[in-house]
C-alpha positions in Angstrom: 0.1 -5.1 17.0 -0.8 -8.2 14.5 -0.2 -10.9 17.0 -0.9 -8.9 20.4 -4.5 -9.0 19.8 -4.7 -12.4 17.7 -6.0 -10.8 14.8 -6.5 -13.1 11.7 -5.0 -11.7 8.0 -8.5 -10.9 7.0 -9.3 -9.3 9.8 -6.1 -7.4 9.6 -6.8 -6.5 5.7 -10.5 -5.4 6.6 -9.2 -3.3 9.6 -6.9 -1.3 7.2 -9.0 -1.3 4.1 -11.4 0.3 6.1 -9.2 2.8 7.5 -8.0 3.8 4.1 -11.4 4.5 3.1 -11.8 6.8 6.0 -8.7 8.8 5.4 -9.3 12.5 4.9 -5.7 14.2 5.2 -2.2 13.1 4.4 -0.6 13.1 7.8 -3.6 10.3 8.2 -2.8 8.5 5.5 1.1 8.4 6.1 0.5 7.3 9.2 -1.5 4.4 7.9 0.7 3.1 5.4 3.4 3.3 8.3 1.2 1.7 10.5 0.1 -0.9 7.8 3.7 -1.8 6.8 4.9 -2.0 10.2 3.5 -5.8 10.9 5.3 -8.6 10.0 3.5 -9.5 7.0 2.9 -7.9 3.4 -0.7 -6.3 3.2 -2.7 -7.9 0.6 -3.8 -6.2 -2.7 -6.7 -5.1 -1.5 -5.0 -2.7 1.6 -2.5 -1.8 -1.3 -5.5 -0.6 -3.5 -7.1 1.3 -0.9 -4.2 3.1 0.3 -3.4 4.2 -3.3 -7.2 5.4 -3.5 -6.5 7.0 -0.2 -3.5 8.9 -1.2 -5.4 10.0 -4.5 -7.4 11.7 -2.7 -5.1 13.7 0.0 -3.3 14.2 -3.5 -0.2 12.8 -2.0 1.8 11.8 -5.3 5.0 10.7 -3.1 2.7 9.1 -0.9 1.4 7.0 -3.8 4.7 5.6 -4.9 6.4 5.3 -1.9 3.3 3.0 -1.8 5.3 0.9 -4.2 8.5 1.4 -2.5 7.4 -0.7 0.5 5.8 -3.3 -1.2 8.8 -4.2 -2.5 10.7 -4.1 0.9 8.1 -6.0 2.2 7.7 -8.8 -0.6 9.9 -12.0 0.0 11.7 -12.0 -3.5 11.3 -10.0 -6.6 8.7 -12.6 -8.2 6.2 -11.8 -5.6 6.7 -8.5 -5.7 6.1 -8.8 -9.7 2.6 -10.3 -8.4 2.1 -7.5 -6.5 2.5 -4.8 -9.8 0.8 -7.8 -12.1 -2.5 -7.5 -10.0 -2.5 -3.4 -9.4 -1.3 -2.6 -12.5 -4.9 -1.2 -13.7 -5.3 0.9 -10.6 -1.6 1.9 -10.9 -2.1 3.0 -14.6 -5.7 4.8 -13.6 -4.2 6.6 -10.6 -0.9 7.3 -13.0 1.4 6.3 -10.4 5.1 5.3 -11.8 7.0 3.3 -10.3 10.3 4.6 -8.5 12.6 2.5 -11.1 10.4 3.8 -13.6 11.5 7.4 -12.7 15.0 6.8 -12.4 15.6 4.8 -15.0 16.9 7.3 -17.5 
């Protein structure tokens, strides 16, 4: 857990940007965002980016915007959550991952 082992943010974001890179199967990778979203903090841009590269690569499509789903559970208020699309919107748009409202909006 975060605060069990007194792990700083950055140590936190490097421990699951790394295991993102590593991930080789879905079931992994679903069990790292679960993991990752679990703490009582929202993962910084750079755990976000990683875990949408990892779920590229398991070609997990729901995976990828479920990604998106709970970042915006986990953001404070809707501005930070805007942040959050503001900064991955390249790597969303690369990775052609829509947003949930974006495929139910019609």
């Amino acid at each position: 857990m975060y605060s069990a082992h007194n792990e700083t943010f950055e140590e936190f974001n490097d421990r699951f940007v790394k295991f993102f890179e590593g991930v080789e199967d879905q079931f992994e990778a679903q069990r790292g965002l679960n993991n990752a979203f679990a703490h009582d903090l929202v993962p910084s841009p750079e755990v976000i980016e990683s875990a949408l590269k990892a779920a590229r690569r398991v070609n997990d499509f729901s995976l990828a915007v479920r990604i998106f789903e709970g970042l915006k559970f986990k953001t404070e208020n809707d501005n930070q959550y805007k942040q959050y699309l503001e900064v991955l919107k390249p790597l969303r748009e690369e990775l052609g991952v829509p947003l949930k409202e974006e495929i139910y909006s019609s």
